[in-house]
N, C-alpha and C positions, 0 to 999 in steps of 0.2 A: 365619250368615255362610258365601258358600261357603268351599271349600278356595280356589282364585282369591285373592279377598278377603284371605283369610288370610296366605297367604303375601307380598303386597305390605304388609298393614299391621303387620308384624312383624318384629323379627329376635329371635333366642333361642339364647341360648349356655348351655351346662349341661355336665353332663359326666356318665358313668355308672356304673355300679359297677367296670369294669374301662378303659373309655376317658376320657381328660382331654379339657378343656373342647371345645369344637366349635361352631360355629353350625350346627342344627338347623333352620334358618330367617331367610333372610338378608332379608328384606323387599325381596324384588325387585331388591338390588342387586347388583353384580361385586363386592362388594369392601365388607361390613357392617362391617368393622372401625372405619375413619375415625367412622362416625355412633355405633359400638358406643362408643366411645372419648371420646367429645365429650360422651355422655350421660351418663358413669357417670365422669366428672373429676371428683375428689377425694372421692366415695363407695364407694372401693375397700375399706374398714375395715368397711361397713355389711353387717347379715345381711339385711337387711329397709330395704328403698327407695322412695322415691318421689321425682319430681320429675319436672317440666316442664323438658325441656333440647332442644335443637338440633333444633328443629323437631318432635318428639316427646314421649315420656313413658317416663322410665328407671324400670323398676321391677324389683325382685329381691326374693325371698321364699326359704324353704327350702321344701324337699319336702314339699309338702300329710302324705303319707305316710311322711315321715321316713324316704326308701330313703340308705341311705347307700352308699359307695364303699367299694373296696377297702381302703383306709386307717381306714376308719371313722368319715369324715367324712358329717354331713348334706348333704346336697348341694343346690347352689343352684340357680336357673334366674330368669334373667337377660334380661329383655326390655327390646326398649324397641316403641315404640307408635307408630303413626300415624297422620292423619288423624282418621274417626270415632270410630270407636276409642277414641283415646289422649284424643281431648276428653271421653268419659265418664267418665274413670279421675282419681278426685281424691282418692285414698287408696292406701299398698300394701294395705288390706285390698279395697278396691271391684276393684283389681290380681287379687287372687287370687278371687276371686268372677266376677271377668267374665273372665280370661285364660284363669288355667286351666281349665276346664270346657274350652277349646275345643283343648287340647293334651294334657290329659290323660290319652285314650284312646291316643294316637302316644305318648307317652312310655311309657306301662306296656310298650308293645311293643319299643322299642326299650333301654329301660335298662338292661335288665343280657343286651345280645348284646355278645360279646366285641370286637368292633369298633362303632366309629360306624356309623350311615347316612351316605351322601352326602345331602347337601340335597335331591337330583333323587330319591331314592330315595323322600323323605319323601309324594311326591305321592301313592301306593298305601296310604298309610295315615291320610292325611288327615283328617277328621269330613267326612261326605260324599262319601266317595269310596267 
């Protein structure tokens, strides 16, 4: 999948060892919240997700790698899905098997820098870029 691809069929909120939560990838839009928000209605209690919601697929897992936060929390990472994509994913494990891999590499790099990336930033560190 390009980086392109990527970034339109995705948004991902997480947060890192020193910054709180952030979208990392907002799936092409101004404004990921509204769709972030509609997906993840009333699975806010859940460590590990799945569903088919709002045109997408809300899924959250914890850290493949169990990197935890400042506080010593496992930390989450919180997508939701689109398009092709999100029609493959009909499990949070199928979720973690086909998501991560493809973020995996941009998060080691950015997880524990003491500030967030900007979204615009993420593009230099893309899978294929």
């Amino acid at each position: 999948m390009s980086a392109e691809d990527l970034s339109e069929s995705l948004i991902w909120a997480t947060r890192g060892r020193s910054w709180g939560f952030r979208f990392l990838l907002d799936g092409g839009r101004s404004d990921p919240l509204p769709d972030y928000e509609r997906s993840f209605a009333g699975l806010e209690d859940e460590p590990t997700t799945w569903r088919r919601a709002a045109g997408g697929v809300a899924l959250r897992f914890p850290d493949p790698l169990e990197r935890k936060d400042a506080a010593g929390r496992v930390i989450p990472h919180e997508f939701v899905v689109f398009g092709d994509l999100g029609d493959q994913i009909g499990s949070a494990e199928d979720g973690v098997q086909q998501i991560w891999p493809l973020v995996a590499e941009v998060y080691a790099r950015v997880w524990d820098a003491e500030d967030p990336p900007p979204v615009a930033a993420l593009d230099s560190v893309r899978p294929g870029k």
